[in-house]
TORLUMNU-911556 format. One record per residue: residue in three letters; y, z, x of N, C-alpha, C in turn. Coordinates in steps of 0.1 Angstrom, whole numbers, padded with zeros to 4 digits, always signed. Layout:
BEGIN
ALAYZXYZXYZX;...
END
This chain:
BEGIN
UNK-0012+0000+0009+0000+0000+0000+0012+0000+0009;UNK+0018-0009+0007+0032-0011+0012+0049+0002+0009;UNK+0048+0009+0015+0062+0018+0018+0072+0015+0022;UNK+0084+0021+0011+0095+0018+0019+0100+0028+0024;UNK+0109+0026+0037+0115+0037+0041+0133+0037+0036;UNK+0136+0050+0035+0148+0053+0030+0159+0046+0037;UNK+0164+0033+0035+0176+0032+0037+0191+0033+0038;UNK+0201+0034+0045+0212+0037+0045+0221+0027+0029;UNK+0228+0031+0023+0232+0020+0011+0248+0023+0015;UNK+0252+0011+0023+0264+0012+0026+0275+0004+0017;UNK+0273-0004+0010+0278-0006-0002+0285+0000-0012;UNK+0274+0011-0012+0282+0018-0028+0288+0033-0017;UNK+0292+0024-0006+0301+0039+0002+0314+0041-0009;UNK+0318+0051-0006+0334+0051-0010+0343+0044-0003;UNK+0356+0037-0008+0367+0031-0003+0378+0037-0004;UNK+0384+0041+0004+0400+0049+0004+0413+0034+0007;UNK+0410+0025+0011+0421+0018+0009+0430+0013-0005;UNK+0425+0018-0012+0430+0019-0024+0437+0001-0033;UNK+0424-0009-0030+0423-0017-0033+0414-0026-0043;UNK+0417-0029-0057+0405-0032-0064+0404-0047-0064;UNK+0392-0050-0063+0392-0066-0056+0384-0072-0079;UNK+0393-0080-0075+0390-0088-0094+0378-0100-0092;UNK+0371-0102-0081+0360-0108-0079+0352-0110-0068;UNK+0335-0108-0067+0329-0105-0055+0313-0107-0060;UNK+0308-0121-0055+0295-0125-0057+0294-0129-0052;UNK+0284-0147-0053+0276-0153-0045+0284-0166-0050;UNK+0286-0178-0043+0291-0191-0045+0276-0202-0040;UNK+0275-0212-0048+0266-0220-0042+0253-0218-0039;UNK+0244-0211-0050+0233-0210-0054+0227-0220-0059;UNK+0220-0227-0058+0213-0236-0064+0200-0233-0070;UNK+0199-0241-0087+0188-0230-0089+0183-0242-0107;UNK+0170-0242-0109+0167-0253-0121+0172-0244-0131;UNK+0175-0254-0141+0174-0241-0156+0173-0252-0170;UNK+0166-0249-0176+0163-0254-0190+0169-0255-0198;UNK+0175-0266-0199+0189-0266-0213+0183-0268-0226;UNK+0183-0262-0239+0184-0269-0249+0194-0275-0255;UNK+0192-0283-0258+0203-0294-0260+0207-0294-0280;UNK+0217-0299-0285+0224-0295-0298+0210-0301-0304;UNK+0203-0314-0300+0191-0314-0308+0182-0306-0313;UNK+0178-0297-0305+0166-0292-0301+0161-0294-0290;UNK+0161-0309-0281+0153-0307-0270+0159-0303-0257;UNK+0149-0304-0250+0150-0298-0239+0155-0306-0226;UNK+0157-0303-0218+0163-0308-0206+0166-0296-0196;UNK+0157-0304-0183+0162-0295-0170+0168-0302-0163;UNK+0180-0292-0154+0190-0294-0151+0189-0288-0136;UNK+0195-0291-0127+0197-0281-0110+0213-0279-0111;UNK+0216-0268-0112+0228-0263-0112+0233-0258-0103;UNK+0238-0257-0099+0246-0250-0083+0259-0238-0091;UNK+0253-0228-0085+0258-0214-0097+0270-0208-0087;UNK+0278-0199-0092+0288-0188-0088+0289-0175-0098;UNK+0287-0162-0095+0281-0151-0103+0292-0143-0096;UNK+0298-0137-0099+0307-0125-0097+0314-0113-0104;UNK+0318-0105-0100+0320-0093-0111+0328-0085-0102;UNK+0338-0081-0107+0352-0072-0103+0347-0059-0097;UNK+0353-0053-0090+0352-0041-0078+0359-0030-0078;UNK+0360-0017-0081+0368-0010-0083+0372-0004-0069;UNK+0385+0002-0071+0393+0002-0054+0386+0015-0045;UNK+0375+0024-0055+0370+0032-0048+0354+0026-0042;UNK+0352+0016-0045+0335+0016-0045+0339+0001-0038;UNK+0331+0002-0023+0336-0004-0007+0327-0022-0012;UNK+0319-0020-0019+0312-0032-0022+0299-0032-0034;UNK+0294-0045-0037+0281-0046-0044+0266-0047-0038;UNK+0258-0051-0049+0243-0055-0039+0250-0066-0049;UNK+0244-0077-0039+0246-0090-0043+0234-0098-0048;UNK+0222-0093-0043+0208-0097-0049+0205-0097-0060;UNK+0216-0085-0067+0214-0083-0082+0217-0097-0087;UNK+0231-0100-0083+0234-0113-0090+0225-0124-0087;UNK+0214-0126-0077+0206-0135-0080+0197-0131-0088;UNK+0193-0122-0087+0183-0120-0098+0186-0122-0109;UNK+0200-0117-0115+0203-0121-0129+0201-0132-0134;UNK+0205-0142-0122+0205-0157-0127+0191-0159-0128;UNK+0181-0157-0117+0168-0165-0118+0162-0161-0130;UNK+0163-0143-0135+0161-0139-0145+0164-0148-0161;UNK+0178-0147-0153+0180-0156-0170+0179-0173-0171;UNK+0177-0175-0163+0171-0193-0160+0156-0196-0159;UNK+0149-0181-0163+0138-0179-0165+0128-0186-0178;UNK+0137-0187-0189+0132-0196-0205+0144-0201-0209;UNK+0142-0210-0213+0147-0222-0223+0162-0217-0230;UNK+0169-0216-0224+0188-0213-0228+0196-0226-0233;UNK+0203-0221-0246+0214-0229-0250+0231-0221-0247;UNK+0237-0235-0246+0248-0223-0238+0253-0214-0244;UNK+0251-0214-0258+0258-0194-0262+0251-0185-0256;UNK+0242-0188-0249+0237-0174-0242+0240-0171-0228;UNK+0249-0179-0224+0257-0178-0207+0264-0167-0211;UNK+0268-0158-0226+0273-0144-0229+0266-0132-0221;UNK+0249-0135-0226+0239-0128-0225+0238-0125-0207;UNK+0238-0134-0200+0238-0135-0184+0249-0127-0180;UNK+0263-0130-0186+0275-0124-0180+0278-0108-0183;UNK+0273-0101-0194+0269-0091-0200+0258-0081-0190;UNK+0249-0091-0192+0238-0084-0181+0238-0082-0164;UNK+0247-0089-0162+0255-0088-0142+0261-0075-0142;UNK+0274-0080-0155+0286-0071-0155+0279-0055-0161;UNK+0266-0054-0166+0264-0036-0165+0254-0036-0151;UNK+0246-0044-0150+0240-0044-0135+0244-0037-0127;UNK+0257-0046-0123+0270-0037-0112+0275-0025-0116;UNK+0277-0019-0128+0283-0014-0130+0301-0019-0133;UNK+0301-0028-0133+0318-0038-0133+0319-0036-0148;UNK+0336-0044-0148+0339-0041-0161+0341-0059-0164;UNK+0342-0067-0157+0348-0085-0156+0331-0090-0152;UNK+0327-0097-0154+0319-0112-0149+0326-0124-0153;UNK+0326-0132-0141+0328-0146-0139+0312-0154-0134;UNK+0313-0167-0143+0303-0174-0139+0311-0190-0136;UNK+0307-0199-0128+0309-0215-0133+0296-0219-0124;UNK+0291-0228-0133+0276-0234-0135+0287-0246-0130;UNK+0277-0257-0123+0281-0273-0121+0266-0280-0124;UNK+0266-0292-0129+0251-0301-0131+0255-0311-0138;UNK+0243-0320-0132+0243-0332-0140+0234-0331-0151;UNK+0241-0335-0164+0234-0335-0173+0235-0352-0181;UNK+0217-0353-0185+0215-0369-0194+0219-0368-0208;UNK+0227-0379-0211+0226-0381-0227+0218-0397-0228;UNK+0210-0395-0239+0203-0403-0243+0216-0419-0248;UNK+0213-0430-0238+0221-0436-0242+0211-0452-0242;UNK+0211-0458-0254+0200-0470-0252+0209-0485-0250;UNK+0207-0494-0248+0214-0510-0245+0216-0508-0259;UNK+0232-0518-0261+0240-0516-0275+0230-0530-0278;UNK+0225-0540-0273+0218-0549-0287+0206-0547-0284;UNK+0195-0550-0271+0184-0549-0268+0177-0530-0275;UNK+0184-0520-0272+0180-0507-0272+0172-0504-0263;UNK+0171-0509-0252+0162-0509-0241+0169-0493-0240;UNK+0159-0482-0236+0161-0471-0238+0172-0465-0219;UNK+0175-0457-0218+0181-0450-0210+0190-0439-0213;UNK+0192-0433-0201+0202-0423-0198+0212-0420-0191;UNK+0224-0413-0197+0236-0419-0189+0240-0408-0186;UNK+0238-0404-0172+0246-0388-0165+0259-0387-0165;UNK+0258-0379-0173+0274-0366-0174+0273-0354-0162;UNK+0286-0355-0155+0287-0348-0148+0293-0330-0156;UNK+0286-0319-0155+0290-0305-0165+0299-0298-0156;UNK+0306-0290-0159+0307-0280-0154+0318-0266-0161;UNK+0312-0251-0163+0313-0241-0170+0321-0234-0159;UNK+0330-0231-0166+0338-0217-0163+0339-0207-0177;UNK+0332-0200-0172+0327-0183-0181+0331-0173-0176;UNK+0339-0165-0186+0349-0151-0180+0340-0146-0194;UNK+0337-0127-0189+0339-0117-0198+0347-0105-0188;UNK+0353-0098-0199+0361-0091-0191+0363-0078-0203;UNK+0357-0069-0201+0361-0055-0212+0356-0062-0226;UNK+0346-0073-0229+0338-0076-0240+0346-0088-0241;UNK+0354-0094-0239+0362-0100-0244+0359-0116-0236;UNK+0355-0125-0241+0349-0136-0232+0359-0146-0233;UNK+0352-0158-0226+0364-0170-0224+0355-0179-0215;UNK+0360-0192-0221+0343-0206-0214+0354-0213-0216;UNK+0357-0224-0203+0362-0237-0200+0351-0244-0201;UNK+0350-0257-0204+0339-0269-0204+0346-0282-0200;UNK+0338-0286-0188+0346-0298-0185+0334-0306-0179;UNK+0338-0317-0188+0330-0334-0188+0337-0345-0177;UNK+0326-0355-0171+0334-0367-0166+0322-0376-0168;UNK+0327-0385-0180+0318-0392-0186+0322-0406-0178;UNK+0317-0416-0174+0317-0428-0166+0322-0437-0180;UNK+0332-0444-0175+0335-0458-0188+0340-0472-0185;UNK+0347-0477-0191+0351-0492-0188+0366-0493-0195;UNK+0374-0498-0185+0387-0501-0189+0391-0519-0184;UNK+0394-0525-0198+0395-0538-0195+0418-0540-0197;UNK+0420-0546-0189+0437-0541-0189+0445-0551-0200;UNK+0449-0545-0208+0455-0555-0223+0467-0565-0211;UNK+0474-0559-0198+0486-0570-0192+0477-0582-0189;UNK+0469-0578-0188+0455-0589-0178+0455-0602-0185;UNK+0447-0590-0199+0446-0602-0207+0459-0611-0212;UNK+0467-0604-0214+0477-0612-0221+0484-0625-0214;UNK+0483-0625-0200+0494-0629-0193+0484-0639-0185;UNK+0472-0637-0184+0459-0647-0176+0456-0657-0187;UNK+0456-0669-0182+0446-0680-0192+0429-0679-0188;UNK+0428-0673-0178+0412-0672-0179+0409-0657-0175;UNK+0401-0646-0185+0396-0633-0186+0406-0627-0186;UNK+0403-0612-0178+0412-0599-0176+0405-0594-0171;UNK+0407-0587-0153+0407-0577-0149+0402-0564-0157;UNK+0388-0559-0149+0382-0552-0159+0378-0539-0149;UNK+0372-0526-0150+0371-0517-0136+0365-0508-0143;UNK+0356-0499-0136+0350-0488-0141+0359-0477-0141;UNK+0361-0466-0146+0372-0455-0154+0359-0445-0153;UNK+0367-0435-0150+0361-0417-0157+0374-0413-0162;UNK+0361-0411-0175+0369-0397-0182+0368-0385-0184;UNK+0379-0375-0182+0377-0359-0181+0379-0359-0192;UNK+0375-0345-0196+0375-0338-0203+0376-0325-0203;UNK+0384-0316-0208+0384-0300-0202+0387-0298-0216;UNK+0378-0286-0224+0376-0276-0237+0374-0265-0237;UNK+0381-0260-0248+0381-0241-0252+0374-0245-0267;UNK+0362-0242-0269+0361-0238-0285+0368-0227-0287;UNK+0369-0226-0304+0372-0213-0314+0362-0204-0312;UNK+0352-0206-0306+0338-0196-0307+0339-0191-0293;UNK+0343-0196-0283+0345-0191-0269+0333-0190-0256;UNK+0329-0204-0268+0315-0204-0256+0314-0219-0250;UNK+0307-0222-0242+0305-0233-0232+0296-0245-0240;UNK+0302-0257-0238+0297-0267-0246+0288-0275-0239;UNK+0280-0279-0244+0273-0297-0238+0279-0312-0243;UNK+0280-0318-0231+0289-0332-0235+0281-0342-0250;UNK+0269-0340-0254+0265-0345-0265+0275-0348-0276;UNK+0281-0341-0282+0289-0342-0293+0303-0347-0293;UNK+0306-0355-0273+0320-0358-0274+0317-0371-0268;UNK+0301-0379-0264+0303-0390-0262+0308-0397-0270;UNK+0302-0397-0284+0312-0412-0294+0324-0413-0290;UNK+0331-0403-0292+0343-0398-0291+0352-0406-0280;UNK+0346-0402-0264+0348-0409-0254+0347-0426-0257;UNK+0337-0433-0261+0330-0447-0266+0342-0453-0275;UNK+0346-0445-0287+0356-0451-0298+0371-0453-0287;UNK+0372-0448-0275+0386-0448-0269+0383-0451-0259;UNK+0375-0457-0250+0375-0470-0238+0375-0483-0247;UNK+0376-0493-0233+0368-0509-0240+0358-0506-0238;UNK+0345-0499-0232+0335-0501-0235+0328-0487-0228;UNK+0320-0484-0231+0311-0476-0218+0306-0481-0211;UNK+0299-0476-0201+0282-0483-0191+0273-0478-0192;UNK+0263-0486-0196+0254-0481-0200+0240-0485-0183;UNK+0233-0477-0189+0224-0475-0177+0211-0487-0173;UNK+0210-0494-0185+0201-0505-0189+0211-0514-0195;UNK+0211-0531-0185+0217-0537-0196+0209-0551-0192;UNK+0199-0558-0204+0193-0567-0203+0201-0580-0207;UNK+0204-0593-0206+0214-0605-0206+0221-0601-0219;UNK+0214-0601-0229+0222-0603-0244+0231-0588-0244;UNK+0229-0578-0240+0237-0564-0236+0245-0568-0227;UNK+0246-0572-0220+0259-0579-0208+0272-0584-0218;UNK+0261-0593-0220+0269-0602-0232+0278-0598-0238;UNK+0274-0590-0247+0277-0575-0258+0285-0571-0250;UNK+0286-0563-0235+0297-0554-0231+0302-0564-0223;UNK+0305-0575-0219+0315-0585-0219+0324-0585-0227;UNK+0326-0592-0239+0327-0594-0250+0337-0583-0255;UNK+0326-0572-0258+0329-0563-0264+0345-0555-0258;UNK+0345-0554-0245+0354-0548-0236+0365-0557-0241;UNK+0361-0572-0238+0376-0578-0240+0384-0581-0252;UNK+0376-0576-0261+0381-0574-0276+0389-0559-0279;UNK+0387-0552-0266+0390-0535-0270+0396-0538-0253;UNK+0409-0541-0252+0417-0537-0238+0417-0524-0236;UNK+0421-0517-0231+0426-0504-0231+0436-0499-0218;UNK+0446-0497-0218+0456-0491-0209+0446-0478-0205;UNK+0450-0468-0192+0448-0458-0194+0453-0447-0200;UNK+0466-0453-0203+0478-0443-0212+0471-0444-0229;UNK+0462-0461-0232+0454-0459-0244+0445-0451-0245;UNK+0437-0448-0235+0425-0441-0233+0426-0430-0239;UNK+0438-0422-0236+0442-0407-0235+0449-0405-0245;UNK+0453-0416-0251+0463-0412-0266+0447-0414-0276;UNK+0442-0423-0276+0427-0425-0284+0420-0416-0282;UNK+0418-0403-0271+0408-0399-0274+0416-0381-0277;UNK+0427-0381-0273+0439-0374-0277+0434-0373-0293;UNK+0442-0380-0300+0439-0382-0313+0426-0380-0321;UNK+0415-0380-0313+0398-0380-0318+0399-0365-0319;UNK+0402-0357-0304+0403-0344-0306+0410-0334-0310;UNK+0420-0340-0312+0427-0330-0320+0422-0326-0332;UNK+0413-0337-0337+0412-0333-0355+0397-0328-0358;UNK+0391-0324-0341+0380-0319-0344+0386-0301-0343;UNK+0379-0295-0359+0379-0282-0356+0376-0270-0350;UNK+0366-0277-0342+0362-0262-0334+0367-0261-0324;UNK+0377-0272-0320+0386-0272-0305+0395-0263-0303;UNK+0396-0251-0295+0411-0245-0297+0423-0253-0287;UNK+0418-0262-0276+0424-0262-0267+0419-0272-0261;UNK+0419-0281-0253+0419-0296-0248+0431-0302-0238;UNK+0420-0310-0221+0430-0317-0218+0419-0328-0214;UNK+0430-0340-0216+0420-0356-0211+0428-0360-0203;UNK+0417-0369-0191+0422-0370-0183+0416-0390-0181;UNK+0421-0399-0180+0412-0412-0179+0420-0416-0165;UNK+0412-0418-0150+0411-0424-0141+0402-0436-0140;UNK+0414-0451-0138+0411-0462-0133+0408-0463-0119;UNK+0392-0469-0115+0394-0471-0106+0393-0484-0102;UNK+0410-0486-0100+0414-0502-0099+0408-0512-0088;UNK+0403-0527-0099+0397-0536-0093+0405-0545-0085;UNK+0423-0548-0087+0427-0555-0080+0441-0549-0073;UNK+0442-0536-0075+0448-0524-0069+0444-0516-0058;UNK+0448-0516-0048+0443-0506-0037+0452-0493-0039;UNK+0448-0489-0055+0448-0472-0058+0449-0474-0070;UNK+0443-0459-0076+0434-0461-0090+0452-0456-0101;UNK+0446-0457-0113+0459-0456-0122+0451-0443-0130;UNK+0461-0437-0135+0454-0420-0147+0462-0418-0154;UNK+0460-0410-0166+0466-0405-0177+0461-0395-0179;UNK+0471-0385-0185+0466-0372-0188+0472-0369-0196;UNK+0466-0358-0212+0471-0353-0220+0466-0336-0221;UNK+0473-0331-0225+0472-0310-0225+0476-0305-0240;UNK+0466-0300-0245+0472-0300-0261+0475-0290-0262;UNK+0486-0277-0268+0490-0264-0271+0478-0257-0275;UNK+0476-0244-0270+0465-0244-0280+0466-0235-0293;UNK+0456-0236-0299+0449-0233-0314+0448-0222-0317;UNK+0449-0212-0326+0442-0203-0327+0434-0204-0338;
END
């Protein structure tokens, strides 16, 4: 049988400098975890974690293993993101703290198939969470950068043959009314109805076709991007708070073009 011998715990020494530190964990964990997705299904993910929790000015430091453990713990079964509460809850009495901070980063798939063929695929959304609880009181940023297509309405207008076309990301940064961390599922259309087109991950001739076509029928400025997808979310309810962001990355420019919009927010 394996013994341990009594170690020194220099951490939970006392501190006389009389300084309370508002965050102290681990940055850049990498670690799988099981998303359930708004469907029901499932999806694993590799996320690269950050776990922290506030310090009072008498107590010199933490154990920091705890905060791995919490995570492997709770990346243990099948989580939807209201339960990133449940994780930040369980650090923050762990330590004894009164604040946890989390932000998760990952790529996450949305089921996206060829617009005529349906030839099946998936189109990576880049995620990433920022989660505060602090004295019970929580707070979740959620931020998307979905890949798109921007065809330029000057292009067309002013060219007798095509327009100038370039691949675009769009941000996205959200506060629900519920105060929890979202998955990009429910804001692709959204993104889709305010490009000229998406990219999709499979495109067989007659799908070319289709997002040829399709793009140059739907120009889009990047200042359109952001007023169109502006407008989509404002009038979704459960948003308290929203900013979009649409970067060109220009095909006949050597440097890309952006728009950005910041909505007040909601209560």
């Amino acid at each position: 049988m394996t013994s341990f011998v009594s170690l020194p715990d220099v951490a939970s020494e006392k501190d006389l400098r009389g300084v309370a530190l508002h965050a102290v964990g681990i940055r850049g964990l990498r670690l799988p975890i099981l998303l359930r997705a708004p469907s029901g299904k499932e999806q694993q993910v590799v996320a690269t974690a950050s776990l922290s929790v506030d310090v009072e000015a008498t107590q010199r430091g933490i154990h920091m293993s705890r905060l791995v453990e919490s995570l492997y713990e709770w990346a243990s079964v099948p989580r939807t993101p209201g339960e990133v509460r449940a994780l930040l809850t369980h650090a923050r009495d762990r330590l004894n703290s009164r604040a946890a901070q989390l932000h998760l980063r990952f790529p996450y798939f949305v089921e996206l198939p060829a617009p005529v063929t349906r030839a099946p695929g998936w189109l990576d959304v880049e995620v990433e969470w920022e989660c505060k609880l602090n004295n019970g009181a929580s707070h979740a940023v959620s931020h998307f950068v979905f890949p798109a297509m921007t065809l330029c309405p000057c292009s067309k207008a002013i060219s007798e043959y095509g327009a100038h076309n370039q691949r675009a990301l769009v941000r996205l940064w959200l506060q629900t009314k519920d105060k929890l961390p979202r998955l990009p599922d429910d804001y692709l259309s959204l993104v889709q109805e305010s490009v000229s087109s998406l990219v999709y991950p499979v495109l067989k001739r007659p799908d070319e076709k289709y997002v040829t076509e399709y793009s140059y029928e739907n120009p889009r400025f990047v200042e359109d991007v952001a007023r169109e997808l502006t407008l989509r979310l404002a009038a979704r309810e459960e948003i308290a708070w929203f900013r979009v962001e649409c970067e060109s990355i220009e095909s006949i420019h050597n440097h890309n073009a952006f728009a950005m919009y910041e909505s007040p927010r909601r209560k």
